[in-house]
LUMKOL-179414 format. One record per residue: residue number from 1; z, y, x of N, C-alpha, C in turn. Coordinates in steps of 0.05 Angstrom, whole numbers, plus 5000, padded with zeros to 4 digits. Example, Ala and Ser with C-alpha at 12.3 -4.5 7.8 and 13.67 -1.06 7.14 Angstrom:
BEGIN
seq->1	n.Z->5156	n.Y->4886	n.X->5264	ca.Z->5156	ca.Y->4910	ca.X->5246	c.Z->5156	c.Y->4934	c.X->5264;
seq->2	n.Z->5142	n.Y->4955	n.X->5257	ca.Z->5143	ca.Y->4979	ca.X->5273	c.Z->5157	c.Y->5001	c.X->5258;
//
This chain:
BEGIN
seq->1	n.Z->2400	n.Y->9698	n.X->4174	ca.Z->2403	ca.Y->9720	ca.X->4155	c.Z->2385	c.Y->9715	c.X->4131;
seq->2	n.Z->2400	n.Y->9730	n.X->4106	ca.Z->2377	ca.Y->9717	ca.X->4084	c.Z->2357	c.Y->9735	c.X->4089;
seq->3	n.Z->2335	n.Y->9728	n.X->4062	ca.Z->2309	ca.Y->9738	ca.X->4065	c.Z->2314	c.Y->9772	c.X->4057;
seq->4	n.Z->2338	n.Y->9772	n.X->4041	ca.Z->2347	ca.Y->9803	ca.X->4025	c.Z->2354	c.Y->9819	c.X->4057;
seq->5	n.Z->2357	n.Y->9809	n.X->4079	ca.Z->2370	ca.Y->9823	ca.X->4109	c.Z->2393	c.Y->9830	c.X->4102;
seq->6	n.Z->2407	n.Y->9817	n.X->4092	ca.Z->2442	ca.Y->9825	ca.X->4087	c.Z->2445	c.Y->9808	c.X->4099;
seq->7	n.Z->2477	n.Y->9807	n.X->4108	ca.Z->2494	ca.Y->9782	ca.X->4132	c.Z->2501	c.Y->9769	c.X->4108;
seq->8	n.Z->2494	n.Y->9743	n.X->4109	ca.Z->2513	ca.Y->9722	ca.X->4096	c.Z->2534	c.Y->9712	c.X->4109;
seq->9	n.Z->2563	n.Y->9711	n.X->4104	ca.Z->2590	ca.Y->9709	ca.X->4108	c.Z->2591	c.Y->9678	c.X->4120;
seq->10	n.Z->2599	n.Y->9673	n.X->4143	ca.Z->2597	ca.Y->9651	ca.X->4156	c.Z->2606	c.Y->9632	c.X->4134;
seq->11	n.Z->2632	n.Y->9639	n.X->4114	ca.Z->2649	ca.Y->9622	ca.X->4105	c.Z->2622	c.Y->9605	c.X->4078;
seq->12	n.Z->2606	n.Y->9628	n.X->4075	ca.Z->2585	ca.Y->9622	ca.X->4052	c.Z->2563	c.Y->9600	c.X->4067;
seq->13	n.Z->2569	n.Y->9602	n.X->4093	ca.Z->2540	ca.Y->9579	ca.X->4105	c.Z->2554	c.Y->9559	c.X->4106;
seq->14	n.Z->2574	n.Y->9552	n.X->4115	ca.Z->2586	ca.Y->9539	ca.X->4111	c.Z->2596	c.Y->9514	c.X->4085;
seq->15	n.Z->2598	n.Y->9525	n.X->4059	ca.Z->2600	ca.Y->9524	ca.X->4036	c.Z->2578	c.Y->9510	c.X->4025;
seq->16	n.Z->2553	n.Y->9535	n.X->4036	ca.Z->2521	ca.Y->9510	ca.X->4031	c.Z->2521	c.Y->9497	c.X->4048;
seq->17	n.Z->2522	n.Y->9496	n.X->4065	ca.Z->2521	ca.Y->9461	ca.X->4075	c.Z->2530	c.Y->9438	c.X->4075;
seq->18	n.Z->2562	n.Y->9451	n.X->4069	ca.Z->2579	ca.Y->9414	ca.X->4061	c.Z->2565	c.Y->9417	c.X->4029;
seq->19	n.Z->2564	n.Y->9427	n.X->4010	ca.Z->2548	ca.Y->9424	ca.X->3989	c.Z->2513	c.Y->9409	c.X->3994;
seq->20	n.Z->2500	n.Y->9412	n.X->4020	ca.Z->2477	ca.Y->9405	ca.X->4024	c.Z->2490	c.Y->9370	c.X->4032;
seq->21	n.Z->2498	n.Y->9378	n.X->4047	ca.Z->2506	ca.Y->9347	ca.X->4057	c.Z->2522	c.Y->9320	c.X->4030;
seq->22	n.Z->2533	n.Y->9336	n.X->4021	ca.Z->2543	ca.Y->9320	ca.X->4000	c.Z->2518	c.Y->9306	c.X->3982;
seq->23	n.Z->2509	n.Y->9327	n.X->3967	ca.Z->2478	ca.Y->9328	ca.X->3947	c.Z->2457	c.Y->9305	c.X->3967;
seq->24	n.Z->2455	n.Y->9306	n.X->3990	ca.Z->2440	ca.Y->9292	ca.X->4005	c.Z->2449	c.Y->9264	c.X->4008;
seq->25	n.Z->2472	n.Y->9257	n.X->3999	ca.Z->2480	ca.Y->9231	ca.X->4009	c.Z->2507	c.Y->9228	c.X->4038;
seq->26	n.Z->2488	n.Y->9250	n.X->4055	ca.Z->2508	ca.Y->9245	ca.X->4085	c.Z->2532	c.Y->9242	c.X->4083;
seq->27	n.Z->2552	n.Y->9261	n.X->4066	ca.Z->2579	ca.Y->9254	ca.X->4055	c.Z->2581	c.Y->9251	c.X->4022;
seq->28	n.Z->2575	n.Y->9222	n.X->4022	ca.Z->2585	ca.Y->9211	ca.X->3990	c.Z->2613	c.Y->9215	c.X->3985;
seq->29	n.Z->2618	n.Y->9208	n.X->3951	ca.Z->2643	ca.Y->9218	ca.X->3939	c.Z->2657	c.Y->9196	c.X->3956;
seq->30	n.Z->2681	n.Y->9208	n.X->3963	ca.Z->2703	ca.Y->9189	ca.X->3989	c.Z->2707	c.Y->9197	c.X->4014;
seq->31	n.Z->2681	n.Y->9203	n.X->4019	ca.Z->2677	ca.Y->9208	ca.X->4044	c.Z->2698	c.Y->9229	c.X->4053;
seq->32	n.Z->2717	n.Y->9226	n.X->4086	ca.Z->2744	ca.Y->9234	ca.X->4089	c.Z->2715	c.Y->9256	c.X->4108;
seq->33	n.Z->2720	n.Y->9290	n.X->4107	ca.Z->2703	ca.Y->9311	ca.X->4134	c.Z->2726	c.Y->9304	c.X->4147;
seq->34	n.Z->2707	n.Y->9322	n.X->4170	ca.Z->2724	ca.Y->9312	ca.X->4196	c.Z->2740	c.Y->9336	c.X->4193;
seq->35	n.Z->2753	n.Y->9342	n.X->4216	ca.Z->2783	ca.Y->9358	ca.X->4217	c.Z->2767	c.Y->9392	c.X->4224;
seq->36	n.Z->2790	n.Y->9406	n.X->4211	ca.Z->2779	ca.Y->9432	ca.X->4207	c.Z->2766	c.Y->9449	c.X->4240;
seq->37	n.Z->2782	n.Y->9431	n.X->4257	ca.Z->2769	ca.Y->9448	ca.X->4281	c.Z->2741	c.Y->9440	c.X->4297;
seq->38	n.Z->2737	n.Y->9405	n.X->4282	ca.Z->2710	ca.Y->9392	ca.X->4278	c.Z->2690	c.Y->9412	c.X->4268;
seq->39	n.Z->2698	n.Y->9419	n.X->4252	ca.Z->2684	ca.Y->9431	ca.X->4222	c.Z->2679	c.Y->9456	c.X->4241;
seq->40	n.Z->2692	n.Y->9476	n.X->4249	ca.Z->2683	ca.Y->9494	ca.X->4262	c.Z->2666	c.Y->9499	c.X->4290;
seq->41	n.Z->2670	n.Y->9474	n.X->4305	ca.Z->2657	ca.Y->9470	ca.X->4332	c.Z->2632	c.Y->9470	c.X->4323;
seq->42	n.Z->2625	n.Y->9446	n.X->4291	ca.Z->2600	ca.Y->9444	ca.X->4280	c.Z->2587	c.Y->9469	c.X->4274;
seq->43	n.Z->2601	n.Y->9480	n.X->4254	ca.Z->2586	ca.Y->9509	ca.X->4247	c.Z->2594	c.Y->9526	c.X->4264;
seq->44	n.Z->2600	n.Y->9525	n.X->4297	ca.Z->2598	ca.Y->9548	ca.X->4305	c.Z->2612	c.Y->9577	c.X->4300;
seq->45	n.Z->2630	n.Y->9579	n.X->4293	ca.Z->2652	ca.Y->9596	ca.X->4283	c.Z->2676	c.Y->9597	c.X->4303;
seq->46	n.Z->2687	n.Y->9615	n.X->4316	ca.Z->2707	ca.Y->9618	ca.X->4329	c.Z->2736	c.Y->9617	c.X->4310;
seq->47	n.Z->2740	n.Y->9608	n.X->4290	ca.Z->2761	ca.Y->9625	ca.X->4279	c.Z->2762	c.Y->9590	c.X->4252;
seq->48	n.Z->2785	n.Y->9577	n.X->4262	ca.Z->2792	ca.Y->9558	ca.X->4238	c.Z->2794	c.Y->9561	c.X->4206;
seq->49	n.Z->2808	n.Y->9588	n.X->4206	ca.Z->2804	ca.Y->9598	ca.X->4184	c.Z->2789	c.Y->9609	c.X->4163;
seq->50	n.Z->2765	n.Y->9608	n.X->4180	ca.Z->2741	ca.Y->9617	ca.X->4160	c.Z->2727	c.Y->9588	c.X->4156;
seq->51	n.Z->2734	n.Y->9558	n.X->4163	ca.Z->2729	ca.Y->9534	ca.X->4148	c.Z->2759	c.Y->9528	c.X->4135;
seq->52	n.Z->2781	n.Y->9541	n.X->4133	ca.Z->2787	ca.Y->9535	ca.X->4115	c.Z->2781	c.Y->9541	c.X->4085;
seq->53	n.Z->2781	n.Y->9570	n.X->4089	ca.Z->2771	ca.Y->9587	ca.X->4067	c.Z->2748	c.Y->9572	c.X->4054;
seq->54	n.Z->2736	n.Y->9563	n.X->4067	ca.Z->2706	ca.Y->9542	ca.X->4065	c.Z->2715	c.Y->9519	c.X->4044;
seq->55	n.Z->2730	n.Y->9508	n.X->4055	ca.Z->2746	ca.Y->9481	ca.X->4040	c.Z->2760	c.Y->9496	c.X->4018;
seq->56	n.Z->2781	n.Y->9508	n.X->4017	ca.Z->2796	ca.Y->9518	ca.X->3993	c.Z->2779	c.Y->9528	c.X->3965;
seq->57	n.Z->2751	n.Y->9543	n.X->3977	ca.Z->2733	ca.Y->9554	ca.X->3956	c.Z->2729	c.Y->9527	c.X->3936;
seq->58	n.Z->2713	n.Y->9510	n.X->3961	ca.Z->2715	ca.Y->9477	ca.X->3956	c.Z->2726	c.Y->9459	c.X->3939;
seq->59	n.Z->2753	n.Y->9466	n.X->3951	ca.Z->2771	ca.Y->9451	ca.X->3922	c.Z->2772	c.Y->9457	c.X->3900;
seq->60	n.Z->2777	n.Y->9490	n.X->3904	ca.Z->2779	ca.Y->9500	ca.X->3870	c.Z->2760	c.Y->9496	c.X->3856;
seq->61	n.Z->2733	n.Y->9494	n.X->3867	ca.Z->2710	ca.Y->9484	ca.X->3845	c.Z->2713	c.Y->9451	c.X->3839;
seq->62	n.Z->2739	n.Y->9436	n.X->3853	ca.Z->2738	ca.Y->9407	ca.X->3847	c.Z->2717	c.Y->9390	c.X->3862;
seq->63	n.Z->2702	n.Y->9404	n.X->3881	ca.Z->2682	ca.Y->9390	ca.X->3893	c.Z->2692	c.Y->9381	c.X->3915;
seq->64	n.Z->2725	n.Y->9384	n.X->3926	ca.Z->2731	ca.Y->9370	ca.X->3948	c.Z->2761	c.Y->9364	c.X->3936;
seq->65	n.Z->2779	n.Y->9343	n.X->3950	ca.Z->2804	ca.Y->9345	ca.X->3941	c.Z->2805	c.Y->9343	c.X->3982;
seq->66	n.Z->2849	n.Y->9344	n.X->3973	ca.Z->2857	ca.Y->9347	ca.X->4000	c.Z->2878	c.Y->9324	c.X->3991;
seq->67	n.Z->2891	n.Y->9304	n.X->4009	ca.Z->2910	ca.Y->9288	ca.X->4018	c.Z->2935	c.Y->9299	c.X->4036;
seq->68	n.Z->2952	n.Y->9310	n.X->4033	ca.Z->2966	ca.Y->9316	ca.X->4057	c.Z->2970	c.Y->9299	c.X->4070;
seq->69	n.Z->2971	n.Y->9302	n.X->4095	ca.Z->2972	ca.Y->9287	ca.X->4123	c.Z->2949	c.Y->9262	c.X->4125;
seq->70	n.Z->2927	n.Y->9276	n.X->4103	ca.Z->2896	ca.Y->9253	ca.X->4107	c.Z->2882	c.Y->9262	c.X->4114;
seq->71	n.Z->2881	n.Y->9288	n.X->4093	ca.Z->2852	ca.Y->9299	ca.X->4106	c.Z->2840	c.Y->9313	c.X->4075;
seq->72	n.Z->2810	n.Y->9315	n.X->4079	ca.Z->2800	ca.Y->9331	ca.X->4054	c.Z->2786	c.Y->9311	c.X->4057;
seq->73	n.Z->2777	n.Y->9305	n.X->4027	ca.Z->2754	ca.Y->9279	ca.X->4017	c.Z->2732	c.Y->9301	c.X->4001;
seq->74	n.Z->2709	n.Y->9283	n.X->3996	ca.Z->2694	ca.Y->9289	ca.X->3968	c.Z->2698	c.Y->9276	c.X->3948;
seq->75	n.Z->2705	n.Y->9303	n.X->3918	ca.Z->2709	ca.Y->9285	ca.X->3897	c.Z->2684	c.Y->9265	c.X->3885;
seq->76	n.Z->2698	n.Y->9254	n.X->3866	ca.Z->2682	ca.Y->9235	ca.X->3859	c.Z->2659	c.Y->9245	c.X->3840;
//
């Protein structure tokens, strides 16, 4: 929980962290994440759709693209 004691929205922790991971190196521009139900086992989320929402925020800022039938990358 943040320091303000409001709930931050799983889909928002989420969001910072592939952003942390990217900025860090762990997933450089290319790099294919793993599959959305990966993505949620990781963050602990019952519900696929709140890493998608995660990814889609994602793309629209251009910070991820998607491949159909590849997968989601990081842009360059």
């Amino acid at each position: 929980m943040p320091a303000s004691g409001r709930f931050e929205p799983h889909y928002r922790r989420i969001i910072a962290d592939i952003r942390r991971r990217i900025a860090g190196g762990e997933w450089p521009p290319g790099h294919k994440l793993p599959s959305t139900k990966e993505l949620a086992e990781l963050y602990n989320v019952g519900s696929q759709s709140t890493v998608r929402q995660s990814i889609t925020i994602l793309i629209e800022t251009g910070e991820l693209y998607g491949h159909q039938g590849l997968g989601v990358f990081v842009a360059e």
